[in-house]
PDBQT receptor file of N, H, CA, C and O in Angstrom, charges set to zero:
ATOM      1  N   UNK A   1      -8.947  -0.598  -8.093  1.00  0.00    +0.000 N 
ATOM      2  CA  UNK A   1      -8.146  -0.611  -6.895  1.00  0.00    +0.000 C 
ATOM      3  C   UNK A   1      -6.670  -0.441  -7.270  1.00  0.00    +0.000 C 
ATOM      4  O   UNK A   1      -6.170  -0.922  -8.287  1.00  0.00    +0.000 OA
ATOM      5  N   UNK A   2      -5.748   0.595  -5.969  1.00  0.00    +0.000 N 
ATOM      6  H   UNK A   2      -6.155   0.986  -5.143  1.00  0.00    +0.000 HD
ATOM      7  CA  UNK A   2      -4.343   0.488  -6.557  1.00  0.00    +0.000 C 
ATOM      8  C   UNK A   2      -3.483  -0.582  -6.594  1.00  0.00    +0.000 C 
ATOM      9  O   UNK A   2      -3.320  -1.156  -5.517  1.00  0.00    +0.000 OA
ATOM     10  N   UNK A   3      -2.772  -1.087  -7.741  1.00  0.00    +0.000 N 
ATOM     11  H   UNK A   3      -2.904  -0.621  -8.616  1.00  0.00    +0.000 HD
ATOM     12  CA  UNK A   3      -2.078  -2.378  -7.567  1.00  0.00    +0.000 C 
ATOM     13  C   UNK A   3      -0.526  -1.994  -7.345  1.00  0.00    +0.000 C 
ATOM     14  O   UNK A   3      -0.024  -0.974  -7.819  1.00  0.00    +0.000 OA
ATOM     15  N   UNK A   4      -0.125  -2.538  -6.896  1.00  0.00    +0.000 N 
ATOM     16  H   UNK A   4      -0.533  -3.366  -6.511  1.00  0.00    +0.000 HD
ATOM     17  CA  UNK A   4       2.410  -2.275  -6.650  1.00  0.00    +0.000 C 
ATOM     18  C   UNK A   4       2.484  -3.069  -7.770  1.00  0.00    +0.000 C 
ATOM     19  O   UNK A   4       1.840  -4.110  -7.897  1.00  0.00    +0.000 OA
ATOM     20  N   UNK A   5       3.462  -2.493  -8.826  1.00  0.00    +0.000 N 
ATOM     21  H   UNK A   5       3.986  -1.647  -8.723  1.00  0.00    +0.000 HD
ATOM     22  CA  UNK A   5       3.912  -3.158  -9.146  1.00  0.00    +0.000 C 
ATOM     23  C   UNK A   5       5.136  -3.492  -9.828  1.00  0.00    +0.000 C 
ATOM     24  O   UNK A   5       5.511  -4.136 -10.807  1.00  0.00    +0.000 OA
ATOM     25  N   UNK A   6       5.498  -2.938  -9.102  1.00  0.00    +0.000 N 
ATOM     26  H   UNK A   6       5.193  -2.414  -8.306  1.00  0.00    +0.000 HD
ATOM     27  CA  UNK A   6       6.994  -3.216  -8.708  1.00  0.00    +0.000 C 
ATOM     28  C   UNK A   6       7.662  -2.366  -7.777  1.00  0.00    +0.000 C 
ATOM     29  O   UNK A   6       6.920  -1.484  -7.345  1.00  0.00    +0.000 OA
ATOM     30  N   UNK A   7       9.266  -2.341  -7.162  1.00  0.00    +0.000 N 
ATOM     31  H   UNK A   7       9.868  -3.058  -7.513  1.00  0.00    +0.000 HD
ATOM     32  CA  UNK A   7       9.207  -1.392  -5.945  1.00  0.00    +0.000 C 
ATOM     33  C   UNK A   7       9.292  -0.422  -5.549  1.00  0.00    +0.000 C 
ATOM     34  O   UNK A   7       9.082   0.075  -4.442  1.00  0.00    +0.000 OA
ATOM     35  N   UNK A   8       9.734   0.050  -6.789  1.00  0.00    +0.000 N 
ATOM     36  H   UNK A   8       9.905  -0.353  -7.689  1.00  0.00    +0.000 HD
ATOM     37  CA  UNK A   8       9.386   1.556  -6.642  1.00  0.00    +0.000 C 
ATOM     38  C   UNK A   8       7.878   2.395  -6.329  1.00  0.00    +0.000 C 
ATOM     39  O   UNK A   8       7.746   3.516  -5.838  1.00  0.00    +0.000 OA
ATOM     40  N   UNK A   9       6.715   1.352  -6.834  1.00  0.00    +0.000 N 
ATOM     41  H   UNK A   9       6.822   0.441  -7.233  1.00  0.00    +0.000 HD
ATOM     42  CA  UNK A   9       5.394   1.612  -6.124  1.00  0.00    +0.000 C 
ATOM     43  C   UNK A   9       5.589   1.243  -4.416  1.00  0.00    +0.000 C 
ATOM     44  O   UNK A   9       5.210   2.000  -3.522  1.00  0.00    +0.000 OA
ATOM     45  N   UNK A  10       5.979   0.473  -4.288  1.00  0.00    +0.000 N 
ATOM     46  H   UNK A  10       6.286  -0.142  -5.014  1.00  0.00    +0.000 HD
ATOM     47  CA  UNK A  10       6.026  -0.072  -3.222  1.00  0.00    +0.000 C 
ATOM     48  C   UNK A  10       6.433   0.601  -2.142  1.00  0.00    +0.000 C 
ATOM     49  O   UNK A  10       5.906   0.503  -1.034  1.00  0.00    +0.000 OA
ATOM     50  N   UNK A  11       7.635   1.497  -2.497  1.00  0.00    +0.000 N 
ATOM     51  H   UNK A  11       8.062   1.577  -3.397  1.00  0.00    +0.000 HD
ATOM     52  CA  UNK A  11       8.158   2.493  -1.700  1.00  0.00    +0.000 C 
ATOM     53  C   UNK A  11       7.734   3.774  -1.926  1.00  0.00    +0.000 C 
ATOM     54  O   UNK A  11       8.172   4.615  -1.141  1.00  0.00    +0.000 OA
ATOM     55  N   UNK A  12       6.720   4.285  -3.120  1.00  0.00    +0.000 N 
ATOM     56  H   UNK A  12       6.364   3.602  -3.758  1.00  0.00    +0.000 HD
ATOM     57  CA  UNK A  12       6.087   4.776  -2.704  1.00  0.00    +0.000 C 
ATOM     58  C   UNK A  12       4.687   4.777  -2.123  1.00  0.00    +0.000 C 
ATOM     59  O   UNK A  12       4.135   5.789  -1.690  1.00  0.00    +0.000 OA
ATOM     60  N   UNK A  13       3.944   3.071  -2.158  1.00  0.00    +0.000 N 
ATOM     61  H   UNK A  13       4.393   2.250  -2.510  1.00  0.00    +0.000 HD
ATOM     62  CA  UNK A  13       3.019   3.016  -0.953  1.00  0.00    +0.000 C 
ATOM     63  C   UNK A  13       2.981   3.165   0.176  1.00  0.00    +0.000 C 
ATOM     64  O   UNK A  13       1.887   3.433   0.671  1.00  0.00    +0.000 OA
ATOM     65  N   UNK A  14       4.284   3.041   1.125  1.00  0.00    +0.000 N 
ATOM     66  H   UNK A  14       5.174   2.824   0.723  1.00  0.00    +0.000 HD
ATOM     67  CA  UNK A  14       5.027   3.272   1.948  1.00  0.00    +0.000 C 
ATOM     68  C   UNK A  14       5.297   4.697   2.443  1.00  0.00    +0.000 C 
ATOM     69  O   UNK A  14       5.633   5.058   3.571  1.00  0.00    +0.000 OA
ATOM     70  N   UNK A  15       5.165   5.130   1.787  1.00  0.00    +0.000 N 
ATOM     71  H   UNK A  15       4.893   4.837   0.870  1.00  0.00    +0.000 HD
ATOM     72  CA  UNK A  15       5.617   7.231   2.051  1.00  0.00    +0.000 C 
ATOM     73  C   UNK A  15       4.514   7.523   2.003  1.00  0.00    +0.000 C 
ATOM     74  O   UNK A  15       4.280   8.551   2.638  1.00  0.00    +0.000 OA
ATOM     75  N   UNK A  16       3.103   6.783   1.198  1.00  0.00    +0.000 N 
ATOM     76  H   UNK A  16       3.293   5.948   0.682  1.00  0.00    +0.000 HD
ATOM     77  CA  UNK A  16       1.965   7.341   1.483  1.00  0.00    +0.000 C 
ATOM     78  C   UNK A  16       1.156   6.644   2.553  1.00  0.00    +0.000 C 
ATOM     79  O   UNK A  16       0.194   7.303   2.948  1.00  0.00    +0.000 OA
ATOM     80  N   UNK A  17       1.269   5.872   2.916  1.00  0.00    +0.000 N 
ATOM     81  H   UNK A  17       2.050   5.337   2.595  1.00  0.00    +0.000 HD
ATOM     82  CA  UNK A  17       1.012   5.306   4.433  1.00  0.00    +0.000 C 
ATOM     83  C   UNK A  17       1.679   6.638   5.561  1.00  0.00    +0.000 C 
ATOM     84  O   UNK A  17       1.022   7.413   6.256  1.00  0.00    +0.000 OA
ATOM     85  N   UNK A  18       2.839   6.562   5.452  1.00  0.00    +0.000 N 
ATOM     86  H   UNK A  18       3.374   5.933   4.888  1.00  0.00    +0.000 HD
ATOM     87  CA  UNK A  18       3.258   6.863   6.354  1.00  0.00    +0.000 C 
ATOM     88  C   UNK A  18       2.753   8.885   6.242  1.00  0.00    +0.000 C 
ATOM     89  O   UNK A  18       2.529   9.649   7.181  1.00  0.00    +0.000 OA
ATOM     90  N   UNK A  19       2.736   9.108   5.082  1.00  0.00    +0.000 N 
ATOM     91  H   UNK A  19       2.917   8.487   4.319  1.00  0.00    +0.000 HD
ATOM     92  CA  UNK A  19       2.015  10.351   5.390  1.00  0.00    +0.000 C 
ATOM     93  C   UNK A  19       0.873  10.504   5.463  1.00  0.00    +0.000 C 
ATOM     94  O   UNK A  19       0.936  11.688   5.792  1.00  0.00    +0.000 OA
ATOM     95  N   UNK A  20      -0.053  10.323   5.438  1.00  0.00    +0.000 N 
ATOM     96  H   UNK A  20      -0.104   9.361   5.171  1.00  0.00    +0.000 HD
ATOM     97  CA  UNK A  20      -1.696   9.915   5.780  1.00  0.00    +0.000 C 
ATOM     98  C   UNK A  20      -1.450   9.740   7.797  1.00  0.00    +0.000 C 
ATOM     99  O   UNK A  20      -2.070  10.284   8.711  1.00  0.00    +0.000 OA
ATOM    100  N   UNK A  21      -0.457   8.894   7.815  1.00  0.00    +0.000 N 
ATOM    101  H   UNK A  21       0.046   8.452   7.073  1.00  0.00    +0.000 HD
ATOM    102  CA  UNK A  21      -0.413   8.929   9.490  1.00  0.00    +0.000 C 
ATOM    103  C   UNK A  21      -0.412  10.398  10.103  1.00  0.00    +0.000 C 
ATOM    104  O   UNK A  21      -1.136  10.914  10.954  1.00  0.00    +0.000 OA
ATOM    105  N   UNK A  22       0.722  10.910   9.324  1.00  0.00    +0.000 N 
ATOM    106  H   UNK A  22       1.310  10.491   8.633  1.00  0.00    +0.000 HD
ATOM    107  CA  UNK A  22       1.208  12.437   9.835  1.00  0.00    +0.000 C 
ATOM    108  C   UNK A  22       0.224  13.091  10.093  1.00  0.00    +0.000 C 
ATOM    109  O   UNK A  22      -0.023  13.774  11.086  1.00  0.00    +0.000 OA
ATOM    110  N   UNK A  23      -0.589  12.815   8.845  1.00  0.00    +0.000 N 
ATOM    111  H   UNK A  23      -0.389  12.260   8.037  1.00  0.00    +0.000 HD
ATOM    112  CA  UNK A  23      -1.775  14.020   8.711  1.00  0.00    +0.000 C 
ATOM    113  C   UNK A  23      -3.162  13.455   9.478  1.00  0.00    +0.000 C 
ATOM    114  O   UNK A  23      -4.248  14.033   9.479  1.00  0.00    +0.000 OA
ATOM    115  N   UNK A  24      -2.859  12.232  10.101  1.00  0.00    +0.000 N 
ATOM    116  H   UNK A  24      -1.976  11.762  10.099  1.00  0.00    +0.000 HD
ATOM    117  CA  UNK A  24      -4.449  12.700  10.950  1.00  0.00    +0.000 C 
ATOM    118  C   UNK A  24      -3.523  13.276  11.734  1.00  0.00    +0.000 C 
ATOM    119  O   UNK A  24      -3.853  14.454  11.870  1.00  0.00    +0.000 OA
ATOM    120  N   UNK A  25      -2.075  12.937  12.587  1.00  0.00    +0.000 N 
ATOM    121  H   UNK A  25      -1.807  11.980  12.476  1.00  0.00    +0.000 HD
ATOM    122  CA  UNK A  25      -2.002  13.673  13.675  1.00  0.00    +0.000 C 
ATOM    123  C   UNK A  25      -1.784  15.342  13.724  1.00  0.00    +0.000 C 
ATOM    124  O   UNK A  25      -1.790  15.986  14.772  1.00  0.00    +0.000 OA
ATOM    125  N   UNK A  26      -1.576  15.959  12.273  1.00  0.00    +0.000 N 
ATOM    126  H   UNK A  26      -1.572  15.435  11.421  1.00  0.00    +0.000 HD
ATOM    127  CA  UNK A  26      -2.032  17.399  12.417  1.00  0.00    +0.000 C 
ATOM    128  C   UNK A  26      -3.341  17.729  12.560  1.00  0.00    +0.000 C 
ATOM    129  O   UNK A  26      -3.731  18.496  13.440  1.00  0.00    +0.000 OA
ATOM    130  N   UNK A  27      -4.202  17.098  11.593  1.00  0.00    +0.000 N 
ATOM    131  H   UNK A  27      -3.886  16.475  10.878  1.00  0.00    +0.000 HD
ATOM    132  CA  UNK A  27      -5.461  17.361  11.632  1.00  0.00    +0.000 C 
ATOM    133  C   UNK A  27      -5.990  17.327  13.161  1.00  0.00    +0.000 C 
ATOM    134  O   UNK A  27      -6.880  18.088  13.543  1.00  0.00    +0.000 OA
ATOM    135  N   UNK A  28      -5.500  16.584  13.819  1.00  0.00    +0.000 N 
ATOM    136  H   UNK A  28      -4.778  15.965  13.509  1.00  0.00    +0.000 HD
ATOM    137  CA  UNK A  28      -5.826  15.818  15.280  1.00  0.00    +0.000 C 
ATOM    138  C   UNK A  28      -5.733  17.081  15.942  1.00  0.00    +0.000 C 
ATOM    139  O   UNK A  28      -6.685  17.547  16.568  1.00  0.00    +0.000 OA
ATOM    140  N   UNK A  29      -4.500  17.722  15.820  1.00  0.00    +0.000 N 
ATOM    141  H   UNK A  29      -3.726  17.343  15.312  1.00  0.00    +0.000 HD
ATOM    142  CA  UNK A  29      -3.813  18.835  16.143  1.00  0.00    +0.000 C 
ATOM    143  C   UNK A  29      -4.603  19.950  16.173  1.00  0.00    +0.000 C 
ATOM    144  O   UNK A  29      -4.962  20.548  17.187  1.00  0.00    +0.000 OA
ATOM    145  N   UNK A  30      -4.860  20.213  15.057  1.00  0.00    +0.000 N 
ATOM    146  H   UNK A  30      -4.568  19.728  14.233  1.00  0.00    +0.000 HD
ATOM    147  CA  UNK A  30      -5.357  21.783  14.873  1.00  0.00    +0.000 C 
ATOM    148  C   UNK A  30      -6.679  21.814  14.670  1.00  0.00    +0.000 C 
ATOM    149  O   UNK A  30      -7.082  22.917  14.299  1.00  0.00    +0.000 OA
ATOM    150  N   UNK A  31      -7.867  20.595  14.839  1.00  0.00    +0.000 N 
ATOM    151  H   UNK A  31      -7.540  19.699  15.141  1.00  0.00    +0.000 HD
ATOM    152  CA  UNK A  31      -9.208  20.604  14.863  1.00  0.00    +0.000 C 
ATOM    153  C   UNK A  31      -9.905  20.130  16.134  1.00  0.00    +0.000 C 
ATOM    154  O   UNK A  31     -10.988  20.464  16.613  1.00  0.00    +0.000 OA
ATOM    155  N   UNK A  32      -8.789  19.073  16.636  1.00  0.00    +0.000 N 
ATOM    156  H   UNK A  32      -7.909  18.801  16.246  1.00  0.00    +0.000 HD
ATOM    157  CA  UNK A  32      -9.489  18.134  18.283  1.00  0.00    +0.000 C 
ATOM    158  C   UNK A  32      -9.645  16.938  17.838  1.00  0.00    +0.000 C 
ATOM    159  O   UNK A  32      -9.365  16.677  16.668  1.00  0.00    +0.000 OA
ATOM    160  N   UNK A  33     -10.242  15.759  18.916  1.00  0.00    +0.000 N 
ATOM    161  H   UNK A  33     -10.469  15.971  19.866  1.00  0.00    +0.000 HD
ATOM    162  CA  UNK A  33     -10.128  14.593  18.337  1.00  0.00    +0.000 C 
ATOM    163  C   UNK A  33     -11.826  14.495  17.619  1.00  0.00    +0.000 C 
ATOM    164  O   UNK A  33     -12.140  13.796  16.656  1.00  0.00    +0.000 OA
ATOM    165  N   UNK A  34     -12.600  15.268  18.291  1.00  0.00    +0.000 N 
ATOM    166  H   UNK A  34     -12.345  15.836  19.074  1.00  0.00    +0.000 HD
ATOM    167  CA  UNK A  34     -13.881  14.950  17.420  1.00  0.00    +0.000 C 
ATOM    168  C   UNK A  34     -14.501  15.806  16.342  1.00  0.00    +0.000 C 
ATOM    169  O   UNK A  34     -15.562  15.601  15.753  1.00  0.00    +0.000 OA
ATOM    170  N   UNK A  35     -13.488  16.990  16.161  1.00  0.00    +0.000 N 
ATOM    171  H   UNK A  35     -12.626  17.156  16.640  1.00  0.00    +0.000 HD
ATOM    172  CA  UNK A  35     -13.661  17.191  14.628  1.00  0.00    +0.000 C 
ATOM    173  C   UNK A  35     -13.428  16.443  13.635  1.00  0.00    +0.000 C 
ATOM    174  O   UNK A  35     -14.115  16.280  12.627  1.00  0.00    +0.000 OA
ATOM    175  N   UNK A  36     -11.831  15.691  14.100  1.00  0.00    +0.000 N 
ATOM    176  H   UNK A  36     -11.273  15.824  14.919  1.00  0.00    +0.000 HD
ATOM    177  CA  UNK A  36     -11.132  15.522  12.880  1.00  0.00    +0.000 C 
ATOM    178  C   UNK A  36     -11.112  13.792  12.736  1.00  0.00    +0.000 C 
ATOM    179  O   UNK A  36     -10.253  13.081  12.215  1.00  0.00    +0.000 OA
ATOM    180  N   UNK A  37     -12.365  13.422  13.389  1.00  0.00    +0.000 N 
ATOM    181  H   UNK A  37     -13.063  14.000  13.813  1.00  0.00    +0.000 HD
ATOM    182  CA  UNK A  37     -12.879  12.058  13.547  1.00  0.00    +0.000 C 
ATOM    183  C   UNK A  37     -13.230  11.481  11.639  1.00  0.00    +0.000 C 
ATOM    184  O   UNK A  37     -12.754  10.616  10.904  1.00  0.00    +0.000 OA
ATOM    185  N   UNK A  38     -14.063  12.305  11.536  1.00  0.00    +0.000 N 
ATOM    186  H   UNK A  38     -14.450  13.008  12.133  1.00  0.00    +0.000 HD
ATOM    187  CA  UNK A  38     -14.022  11.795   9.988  1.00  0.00    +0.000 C 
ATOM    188  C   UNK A  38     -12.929  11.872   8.752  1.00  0.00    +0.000 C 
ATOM    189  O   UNK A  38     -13.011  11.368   7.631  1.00  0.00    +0.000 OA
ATOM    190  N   UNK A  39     -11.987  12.590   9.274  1.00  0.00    +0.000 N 
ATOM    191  H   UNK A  39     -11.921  12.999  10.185  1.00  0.00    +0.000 HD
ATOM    192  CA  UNK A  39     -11.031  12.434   8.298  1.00  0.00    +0.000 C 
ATOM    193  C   UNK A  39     -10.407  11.394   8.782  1.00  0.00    +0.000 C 
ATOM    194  O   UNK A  39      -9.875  10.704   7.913  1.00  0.00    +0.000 OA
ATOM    195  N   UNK A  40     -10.246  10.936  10.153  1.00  0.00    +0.000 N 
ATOM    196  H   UNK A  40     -10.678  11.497  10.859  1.00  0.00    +0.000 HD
ATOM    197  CA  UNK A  40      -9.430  10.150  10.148  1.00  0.00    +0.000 C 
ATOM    198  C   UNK A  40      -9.643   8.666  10.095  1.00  0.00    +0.000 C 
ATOM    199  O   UNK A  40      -8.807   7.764  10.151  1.00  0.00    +0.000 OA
ATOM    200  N   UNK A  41     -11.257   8.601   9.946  1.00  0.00    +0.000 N 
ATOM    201  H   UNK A  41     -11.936   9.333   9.901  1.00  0.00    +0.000 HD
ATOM    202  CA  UNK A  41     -12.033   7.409   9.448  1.00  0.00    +0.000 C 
ATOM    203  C   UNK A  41     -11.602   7.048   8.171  1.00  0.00    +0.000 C 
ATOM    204  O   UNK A  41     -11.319   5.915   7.781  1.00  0.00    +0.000 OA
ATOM    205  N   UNK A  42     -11.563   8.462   7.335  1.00  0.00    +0.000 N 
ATOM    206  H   UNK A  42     -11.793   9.382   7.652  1.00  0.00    +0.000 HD
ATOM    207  CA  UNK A  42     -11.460   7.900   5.651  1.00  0.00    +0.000 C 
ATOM    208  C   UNK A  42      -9.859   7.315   5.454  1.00  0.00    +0.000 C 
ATOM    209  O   UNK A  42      -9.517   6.382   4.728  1.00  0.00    +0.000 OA
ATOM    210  N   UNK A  43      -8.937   8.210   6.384  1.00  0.00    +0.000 N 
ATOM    211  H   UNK A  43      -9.215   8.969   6.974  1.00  0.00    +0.000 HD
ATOM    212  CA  UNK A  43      -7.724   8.329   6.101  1.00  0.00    +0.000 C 
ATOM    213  C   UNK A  43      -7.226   6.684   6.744  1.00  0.00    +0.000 C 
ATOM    214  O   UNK A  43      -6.278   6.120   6.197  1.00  0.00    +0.000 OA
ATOM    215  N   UNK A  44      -7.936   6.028   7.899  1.00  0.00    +0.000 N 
ATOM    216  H   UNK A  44      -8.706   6.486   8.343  1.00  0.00    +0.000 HD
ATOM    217  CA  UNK A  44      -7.450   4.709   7.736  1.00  0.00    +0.000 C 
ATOM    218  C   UNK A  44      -7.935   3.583   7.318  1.00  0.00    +0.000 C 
ATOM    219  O   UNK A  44      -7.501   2.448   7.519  1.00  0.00    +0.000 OA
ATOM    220  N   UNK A  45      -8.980   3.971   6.643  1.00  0.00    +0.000 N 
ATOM    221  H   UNK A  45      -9.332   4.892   6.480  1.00  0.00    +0.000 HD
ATOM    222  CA  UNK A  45      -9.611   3.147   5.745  1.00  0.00    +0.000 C 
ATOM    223  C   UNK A  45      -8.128   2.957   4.155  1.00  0.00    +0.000 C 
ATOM    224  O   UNK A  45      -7.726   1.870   3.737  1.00  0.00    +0.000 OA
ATOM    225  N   UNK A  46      -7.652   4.365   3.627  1.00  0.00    +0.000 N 
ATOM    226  H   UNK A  46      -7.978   5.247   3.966  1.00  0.00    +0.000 HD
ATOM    227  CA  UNK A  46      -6.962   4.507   2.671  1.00  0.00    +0.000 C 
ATOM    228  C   UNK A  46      -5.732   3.800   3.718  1.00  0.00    +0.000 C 
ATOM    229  O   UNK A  46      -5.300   2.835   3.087  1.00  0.00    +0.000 OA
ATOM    230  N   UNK A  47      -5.217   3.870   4.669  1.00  0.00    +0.000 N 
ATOM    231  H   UNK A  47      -5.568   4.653   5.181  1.00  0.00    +0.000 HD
ATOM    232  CA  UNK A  47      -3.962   3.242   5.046  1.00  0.00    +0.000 C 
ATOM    233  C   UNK A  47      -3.855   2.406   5.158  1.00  0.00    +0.000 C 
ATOM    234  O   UNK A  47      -2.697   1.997   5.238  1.00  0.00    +0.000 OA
ATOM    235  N   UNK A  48      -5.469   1.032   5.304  1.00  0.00    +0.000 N 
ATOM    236  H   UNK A  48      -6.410   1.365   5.239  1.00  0.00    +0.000 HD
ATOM    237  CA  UNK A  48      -5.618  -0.413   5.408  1.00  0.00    +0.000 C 
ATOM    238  C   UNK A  48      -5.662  -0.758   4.321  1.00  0.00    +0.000 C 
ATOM    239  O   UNK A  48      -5.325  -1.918   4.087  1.00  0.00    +0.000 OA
ATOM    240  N   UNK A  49      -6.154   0.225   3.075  1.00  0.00    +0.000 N 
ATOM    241  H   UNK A  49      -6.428   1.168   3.265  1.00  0.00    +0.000 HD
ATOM    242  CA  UNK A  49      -5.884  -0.225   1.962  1.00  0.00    +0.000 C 
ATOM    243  C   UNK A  49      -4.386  -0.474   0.919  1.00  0.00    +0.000 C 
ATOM    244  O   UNK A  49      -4.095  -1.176  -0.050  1.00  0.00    +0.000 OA
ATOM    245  N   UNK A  50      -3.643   0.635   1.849  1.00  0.00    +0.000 N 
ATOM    246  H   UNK A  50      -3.879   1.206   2.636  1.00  0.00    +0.000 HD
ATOM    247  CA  UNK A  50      -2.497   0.633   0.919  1.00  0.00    +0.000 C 
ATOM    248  C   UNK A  50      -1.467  -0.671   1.868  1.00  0.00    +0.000 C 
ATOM    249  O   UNK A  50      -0.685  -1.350   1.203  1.00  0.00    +0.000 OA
ATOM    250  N   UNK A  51      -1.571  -0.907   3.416  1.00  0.00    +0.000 N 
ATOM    251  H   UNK A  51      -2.207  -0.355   3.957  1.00  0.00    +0.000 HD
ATOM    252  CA  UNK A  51      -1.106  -2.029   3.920  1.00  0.00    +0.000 C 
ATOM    253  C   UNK A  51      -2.020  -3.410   3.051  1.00  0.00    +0.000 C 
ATOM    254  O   UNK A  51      -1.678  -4.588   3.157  1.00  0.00    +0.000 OA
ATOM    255  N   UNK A  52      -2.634  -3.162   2.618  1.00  0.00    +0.000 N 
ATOM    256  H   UNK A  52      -2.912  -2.205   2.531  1.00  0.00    +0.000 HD
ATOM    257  CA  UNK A  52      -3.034  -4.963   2.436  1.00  0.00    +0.000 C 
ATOM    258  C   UNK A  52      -2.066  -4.781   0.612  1.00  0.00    +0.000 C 
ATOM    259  O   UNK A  52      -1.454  -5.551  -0.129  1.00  0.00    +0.000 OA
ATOM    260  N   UNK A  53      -2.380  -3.545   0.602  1.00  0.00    +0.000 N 
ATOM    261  H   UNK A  53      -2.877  -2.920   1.204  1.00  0.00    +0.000 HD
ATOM    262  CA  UNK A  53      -1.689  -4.321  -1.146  1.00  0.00    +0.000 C 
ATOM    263  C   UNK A  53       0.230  -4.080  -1.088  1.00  0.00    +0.000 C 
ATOM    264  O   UNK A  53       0.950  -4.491  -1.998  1.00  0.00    +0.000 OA
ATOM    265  N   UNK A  54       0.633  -3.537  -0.158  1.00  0.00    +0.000 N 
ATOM    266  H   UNK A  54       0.049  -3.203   0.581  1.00  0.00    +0.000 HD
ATOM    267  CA  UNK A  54       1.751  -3.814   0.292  1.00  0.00    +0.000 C 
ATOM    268  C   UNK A  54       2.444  -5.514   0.327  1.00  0.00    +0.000 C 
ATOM    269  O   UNK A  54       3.424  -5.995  -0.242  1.00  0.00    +0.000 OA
ATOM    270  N   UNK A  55       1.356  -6.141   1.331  1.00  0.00    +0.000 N 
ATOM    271  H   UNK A  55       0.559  -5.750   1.793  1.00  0.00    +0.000 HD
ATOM    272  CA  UNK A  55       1.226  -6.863   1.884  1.00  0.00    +0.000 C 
ATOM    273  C   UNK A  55       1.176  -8.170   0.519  1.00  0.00    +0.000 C 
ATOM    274  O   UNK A  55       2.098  -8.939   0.249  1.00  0.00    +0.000 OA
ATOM    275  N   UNK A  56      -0.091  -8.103  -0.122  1.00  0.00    +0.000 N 
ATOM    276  H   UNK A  56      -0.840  -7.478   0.097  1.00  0.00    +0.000 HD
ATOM    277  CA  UNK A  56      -0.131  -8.840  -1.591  1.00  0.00    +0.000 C 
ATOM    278  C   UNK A  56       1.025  -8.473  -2.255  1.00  0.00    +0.000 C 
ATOM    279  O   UNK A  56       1.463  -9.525  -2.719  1.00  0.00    +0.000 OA
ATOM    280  N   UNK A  57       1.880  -7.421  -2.607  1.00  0.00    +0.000 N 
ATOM    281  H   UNK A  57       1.524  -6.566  -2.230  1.00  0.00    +0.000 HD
ATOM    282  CA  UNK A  57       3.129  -7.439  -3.526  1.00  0.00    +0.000 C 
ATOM    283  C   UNK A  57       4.055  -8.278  -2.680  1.00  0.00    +0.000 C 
ATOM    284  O   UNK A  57       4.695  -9.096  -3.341  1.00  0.00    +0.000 OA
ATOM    285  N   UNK A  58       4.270  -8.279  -1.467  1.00  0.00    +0.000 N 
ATOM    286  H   UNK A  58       3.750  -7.614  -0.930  1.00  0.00    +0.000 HD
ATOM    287  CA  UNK A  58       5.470  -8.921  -0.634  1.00  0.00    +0.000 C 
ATOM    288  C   UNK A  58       5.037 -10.381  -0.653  1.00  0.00    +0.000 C 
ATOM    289  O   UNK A  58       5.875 -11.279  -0.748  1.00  0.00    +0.000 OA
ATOM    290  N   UNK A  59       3.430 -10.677  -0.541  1.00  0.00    +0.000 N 
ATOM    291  H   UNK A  59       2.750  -9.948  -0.463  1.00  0.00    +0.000 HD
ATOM    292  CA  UNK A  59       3.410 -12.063  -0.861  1.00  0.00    +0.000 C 
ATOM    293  C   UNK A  59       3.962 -12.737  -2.810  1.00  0.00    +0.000 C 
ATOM    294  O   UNK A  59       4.584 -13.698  -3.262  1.00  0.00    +0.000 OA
ATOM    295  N   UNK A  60       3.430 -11.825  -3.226  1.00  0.00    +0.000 N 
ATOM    296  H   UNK A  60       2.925 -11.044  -2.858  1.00  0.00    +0.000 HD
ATOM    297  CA  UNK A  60       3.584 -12.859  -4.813  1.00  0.00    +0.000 C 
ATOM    298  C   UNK A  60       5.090 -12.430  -5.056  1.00  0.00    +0.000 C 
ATOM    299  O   UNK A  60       5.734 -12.807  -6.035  1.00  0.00    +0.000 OA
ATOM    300  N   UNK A  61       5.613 -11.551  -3.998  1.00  0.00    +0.000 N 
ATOM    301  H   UNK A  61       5.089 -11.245  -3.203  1.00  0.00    +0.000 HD
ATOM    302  CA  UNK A  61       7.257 -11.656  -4.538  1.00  0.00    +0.000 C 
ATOM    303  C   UNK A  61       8.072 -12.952  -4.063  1.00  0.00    +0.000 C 
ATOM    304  O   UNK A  61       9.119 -13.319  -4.597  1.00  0.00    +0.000 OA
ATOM    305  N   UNK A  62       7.604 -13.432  -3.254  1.00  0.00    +0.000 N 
ATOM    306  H   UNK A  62       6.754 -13.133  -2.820  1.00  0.00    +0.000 HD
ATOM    307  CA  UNK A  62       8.204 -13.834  -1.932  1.00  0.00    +0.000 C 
ATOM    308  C   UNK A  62       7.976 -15.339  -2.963  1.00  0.00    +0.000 C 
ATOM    309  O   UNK A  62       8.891 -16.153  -3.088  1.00  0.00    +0.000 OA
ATOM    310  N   UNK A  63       6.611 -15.515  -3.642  1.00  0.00    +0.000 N 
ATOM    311  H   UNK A  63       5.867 -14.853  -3.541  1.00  0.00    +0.000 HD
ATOM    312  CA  UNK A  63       6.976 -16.645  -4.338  1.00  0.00    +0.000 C 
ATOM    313  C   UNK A  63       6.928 -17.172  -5.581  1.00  0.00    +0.000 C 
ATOM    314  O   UNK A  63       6.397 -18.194  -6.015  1.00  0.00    +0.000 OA
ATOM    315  N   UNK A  64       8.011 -15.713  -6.440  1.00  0.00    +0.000 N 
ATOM    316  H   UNK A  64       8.441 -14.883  -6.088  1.00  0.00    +0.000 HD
ATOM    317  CA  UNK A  64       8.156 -16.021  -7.018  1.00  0.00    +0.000 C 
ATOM    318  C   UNK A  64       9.714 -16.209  -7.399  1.00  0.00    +0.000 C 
ATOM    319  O   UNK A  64      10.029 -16.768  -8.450  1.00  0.00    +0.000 OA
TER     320      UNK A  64
């Protein structure tokens, strides 16, 4: 699994969240919503993944 570790991952977990968003809404775009249903299954599966380990770096920073 991907780990941050330190913030420069961090900011770039962040740019890849946020582009994974972009791209279901092209995909959304240029296929419909029930073509591009399975990409956008996988694609927020990968965006819940990169929010929770976001989420774990901001916690063990926070106390340390």
């Amino acid at each position: 699994m991907y780990q941050i570790k330190d913030e420069a991952d961090r900011q770039k977990t962040l740019e890849h969240i946020k582009g994974f968003k972009a791209q279901i809404e092209r995909v959304r775009q240029k296929h419909g919503p029930e073509r591009s249903r399975n990409f956008k299954t996988m694609a927020e599966q990968m965006i819940k993944q990169f929010e929770e380990q976001v989420k774990t770096y901001d916690q063990l920073k926070q106390r340390n």
